[in-house]
C-alpha positions in Angstrom: 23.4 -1.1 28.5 23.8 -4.7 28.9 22.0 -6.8 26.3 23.9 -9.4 23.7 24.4 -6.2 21.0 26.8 -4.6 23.7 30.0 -4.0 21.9 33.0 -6.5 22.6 35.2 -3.6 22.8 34.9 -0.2 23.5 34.9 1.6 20.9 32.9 -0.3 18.3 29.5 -2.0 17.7 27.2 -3.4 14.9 23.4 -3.5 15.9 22.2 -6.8 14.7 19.3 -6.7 12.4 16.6 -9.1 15.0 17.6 -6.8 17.7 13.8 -5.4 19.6 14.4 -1.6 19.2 14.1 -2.4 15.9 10.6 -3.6 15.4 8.5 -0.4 15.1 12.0 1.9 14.0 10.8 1.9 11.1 8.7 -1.2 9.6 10.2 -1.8 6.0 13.0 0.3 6.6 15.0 -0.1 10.2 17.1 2.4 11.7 19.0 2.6 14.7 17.2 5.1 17.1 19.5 7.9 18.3 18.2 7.8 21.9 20.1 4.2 21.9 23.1 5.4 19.9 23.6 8.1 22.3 23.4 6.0 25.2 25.5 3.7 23.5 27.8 6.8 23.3 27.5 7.6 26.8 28.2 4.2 28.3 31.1 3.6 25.7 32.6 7.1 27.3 32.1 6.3 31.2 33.8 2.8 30.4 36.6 4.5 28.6 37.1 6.9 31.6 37.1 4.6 34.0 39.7 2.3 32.7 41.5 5.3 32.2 41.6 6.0 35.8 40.1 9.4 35.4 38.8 11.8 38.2 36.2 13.8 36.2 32.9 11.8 34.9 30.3 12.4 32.1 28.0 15.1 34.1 25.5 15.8 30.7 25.3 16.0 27.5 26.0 19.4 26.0 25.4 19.2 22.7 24.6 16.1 20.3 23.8 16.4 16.3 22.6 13.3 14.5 23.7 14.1 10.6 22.7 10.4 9.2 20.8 7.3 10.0 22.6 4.2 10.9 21.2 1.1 9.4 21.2 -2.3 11.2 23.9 -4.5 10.3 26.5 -1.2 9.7 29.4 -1.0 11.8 30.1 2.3 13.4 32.3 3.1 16.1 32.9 6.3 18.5 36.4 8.7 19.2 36.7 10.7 21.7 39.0 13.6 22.0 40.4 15.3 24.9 39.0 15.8 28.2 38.7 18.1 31.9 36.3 19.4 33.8 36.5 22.7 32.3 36.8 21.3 28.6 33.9 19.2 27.1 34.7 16.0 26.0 33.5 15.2 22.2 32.8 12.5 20.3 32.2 11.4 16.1 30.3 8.6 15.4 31.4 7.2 11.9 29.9 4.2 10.0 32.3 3.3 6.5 34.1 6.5 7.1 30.7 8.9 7.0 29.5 11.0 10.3 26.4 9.4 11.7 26.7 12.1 14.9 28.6 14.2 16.5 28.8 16.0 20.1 30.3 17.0 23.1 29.6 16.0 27.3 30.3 18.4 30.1 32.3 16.9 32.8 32.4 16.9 36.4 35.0 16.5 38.7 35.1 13.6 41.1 35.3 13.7 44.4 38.1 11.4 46.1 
């Protein structure tokens, strides 16, 4: 996901209100969708991995629960626990200290 809402680091990111997605999600009311939250989640991961150095890699998504919409303009950032190819990695998405969503990946093992 490259587009000027990216986050400057890793871990965090505040979805400016003008952004496109925003437009018909929902008039009147906006709310981050989760299909881009989770791909935010997913790209945030895979960056964090490799500048890790790992050798396993985000293979799917195993299991993902969205427990509160994010509104534009609301900070929210990801953590991610541990990781291996026979553990799922997991993440928390909080905004002001509240689960937004929360999930795990299963992981593959990369070839060297």
């Amino acid at each position: 996901m490259t587009d000027r809402h990216e986050p400057a680091s890793a871990e965090r990111c505040v979805v400016n209100a003008d952004h496109p997605m925003l437009a018909g999600h929902f008039p009147g009311h906006p709310i981050v969708p989760g299909a881009w939250l989770l791909a935010w989640v997913v790209s945030t991961a895979t960056r964090r991995l490799a500048a890790q150095g790992q050798t396993y890699s985000i293979a799917a998504i195993k299991r993902v629960k969205f427990l509160r919409p994010l509104a534009p303009e609301c900070a929210f950032e990801c953590a991610f626990n541990a990781t291996g190819t026979n553990n799922p990695m997991r993440f928390v998405v909080t905004s002001g200290g509240a689960v937004i969503a929360e999930g795990s990946f299963q992981m593959h093992q990369l070839v060297n």
